[in-house]
Backbone bond lengths (Angstrom), bond angles and torsions (degrees), N, CA, C in turn:
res aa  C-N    CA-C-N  psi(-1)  N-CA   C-N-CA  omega(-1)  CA-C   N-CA-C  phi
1 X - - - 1.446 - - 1.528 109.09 -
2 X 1.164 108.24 124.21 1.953 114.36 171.42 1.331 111.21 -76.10
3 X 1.358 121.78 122.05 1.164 130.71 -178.74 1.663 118.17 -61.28
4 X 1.741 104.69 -21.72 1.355 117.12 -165.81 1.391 88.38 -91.22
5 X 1.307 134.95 0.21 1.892 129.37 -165.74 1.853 95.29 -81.70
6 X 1.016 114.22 140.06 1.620 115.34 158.16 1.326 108.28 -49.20
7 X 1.481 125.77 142.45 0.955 139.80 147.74 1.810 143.01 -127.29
8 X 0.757 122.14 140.30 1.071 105.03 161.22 1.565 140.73 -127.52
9 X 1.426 101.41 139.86 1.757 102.76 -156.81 1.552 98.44 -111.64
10 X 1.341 111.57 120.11 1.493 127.67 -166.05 1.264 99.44 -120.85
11 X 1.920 99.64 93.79 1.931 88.29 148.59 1.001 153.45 -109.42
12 X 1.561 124.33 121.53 1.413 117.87 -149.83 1.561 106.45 -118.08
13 X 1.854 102.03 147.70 1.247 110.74 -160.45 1.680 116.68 -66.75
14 X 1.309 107.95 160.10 1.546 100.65 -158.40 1.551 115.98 -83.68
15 X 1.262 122.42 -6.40 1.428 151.82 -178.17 1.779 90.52 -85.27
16 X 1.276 135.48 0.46 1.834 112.74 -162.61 1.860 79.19 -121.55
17 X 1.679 84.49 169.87 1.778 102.73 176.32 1.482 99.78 -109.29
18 X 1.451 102.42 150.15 1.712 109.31 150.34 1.526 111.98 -87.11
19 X 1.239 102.48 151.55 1.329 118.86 156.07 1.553 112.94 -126.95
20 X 1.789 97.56 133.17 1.293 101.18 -140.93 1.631 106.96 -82.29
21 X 1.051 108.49 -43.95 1.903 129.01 163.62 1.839 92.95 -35.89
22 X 1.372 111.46 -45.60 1.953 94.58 -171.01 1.281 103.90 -92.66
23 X 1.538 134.97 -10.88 1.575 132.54 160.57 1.616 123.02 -64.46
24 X 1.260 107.65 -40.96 1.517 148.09 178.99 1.797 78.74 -48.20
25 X 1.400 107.24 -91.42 1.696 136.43 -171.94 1.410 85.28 -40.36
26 X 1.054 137.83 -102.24 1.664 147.49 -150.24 1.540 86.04 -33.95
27 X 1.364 118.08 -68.59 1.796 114.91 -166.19 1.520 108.48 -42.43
28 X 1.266 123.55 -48.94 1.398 152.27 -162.95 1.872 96.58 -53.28
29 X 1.299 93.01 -86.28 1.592 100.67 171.58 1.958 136.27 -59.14
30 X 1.305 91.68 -8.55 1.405 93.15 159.62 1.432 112.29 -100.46
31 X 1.202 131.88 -33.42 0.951 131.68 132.02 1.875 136.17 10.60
32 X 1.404 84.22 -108.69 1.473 105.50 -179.99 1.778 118.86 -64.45
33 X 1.751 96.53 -27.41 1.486 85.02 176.32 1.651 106.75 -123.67
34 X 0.965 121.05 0.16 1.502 129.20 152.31 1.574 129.81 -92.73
35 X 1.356 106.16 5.41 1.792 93.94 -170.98 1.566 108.11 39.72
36 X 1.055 131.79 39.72 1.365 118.88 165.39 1.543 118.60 -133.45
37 X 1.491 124.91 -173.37 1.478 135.71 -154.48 1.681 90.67 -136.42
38 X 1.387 81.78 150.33 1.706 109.89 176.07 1.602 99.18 -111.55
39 X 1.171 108.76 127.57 1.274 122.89 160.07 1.865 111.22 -116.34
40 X 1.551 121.20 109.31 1.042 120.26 158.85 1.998 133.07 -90.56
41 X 1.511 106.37 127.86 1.224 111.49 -175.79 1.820 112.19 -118.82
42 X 1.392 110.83 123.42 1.334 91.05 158.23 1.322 146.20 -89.80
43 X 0.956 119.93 156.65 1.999 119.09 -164.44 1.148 95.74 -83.41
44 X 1.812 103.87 134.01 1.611 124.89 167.22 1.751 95.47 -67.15
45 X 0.764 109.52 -60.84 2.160 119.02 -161.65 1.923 95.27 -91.81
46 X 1.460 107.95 135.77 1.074 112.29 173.65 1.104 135.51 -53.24
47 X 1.279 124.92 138.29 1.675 137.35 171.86 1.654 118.71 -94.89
48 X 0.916 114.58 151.36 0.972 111.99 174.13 1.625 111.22 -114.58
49 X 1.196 137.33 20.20 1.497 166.55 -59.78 2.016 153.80 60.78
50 X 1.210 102.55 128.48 1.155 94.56 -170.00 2.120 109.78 -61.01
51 X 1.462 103.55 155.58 1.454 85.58 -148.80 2.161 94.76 -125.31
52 X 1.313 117.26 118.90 1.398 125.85 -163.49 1.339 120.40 -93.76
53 X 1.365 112.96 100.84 1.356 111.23 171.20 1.271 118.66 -115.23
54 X 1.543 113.50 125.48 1.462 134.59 177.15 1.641 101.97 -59.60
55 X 1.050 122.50 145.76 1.582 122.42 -177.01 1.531 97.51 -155.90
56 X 1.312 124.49 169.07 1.441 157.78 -171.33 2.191 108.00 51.06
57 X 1.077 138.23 -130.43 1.533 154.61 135.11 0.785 118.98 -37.84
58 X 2.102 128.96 83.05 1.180 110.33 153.24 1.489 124.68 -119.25
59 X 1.387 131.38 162.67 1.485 107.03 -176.94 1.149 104.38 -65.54
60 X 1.949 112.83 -164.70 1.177 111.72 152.01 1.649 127.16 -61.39
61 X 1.594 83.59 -57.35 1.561 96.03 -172.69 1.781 127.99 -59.58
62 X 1.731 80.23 -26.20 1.651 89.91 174.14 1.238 132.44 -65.01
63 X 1.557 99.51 -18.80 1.387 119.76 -157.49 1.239 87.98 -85.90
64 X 1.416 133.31 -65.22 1.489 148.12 -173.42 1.543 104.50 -42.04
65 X 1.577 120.05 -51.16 1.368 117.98 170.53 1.397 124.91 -58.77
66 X 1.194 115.40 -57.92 1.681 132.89 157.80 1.513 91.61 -8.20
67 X 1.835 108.95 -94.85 1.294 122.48 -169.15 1.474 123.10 -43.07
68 X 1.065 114.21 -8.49 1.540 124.54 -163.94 1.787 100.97 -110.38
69 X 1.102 101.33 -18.75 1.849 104.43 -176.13 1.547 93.48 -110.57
70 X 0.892 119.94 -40.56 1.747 112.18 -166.69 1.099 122.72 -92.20
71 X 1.111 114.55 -31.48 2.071 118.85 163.18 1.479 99.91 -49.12
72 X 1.183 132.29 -71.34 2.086 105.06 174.32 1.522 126.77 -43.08
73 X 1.107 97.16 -22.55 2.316 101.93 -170.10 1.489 84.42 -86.79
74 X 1.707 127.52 -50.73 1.704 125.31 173.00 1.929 93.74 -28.56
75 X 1.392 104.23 -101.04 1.503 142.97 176.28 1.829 90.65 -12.78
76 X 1.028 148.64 -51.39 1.071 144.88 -144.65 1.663 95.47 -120.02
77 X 1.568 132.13 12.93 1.436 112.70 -176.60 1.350 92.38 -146.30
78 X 1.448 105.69 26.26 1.894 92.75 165.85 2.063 84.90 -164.15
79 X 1.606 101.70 158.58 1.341 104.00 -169.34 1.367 91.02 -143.36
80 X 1.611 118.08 173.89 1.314 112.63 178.88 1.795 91.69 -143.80
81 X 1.340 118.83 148.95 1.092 126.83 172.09 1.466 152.43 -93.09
82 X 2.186 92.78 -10.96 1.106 116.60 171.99 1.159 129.75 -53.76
83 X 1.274 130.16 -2.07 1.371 119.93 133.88 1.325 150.51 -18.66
84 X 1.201 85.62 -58.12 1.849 108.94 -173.26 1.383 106.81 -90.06
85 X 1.133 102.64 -19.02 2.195 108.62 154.81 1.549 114.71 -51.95
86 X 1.751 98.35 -60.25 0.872 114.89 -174.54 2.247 124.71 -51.32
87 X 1.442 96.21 -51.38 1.620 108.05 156.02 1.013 141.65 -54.05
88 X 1.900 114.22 -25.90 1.072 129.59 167.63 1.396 115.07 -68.52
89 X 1.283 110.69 -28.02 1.620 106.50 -168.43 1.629 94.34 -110.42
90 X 1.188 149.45 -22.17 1.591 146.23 121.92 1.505 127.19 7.71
């Protein structure tokens, strides 16, 4: 792995699901239009969201695009259920 490659390091809380079709997609598009890698980690201490850090060479502008295309493929490839915690005790 090139340290100078874009990356991105996504940590998501350990309580949420993947969905694999929007991990698949997120990998896909950083990928193909970022030259870059997904690295997924899960969080020891709770999130209240999965949490995105850009890592290695990025431009400016790229960076701004990146964030602007991949926060929905994020949003759409992990879910959380605490909800239905929440109704249960409702």
């Amino acid at each position: 792995m090139n340290a100078a490659q874009p990356m991105l390091l996504l940590v998501v809380p350990a309580d949420w699901e993947a969905v694999p079709e929007g991990v698949t997609e997120l990998r896909r598009c950083l990928g193909d239009d970022y030259n870059g890698r997904l690295l997924l980690k899960m969080a020891r201490t709770p999130l209240r969201s999965p949490m995105a850090h850009y890592c290695g060479l990025w431009g400016r502008a790229e960076l701004r695009l990146a964030r602007r295309d991949l926060t929905p493929r994020i949003d759409a490839a992990f879910y959380s259920l605490a909800w239905l915690e929440l109704e249960e005790v409702g």
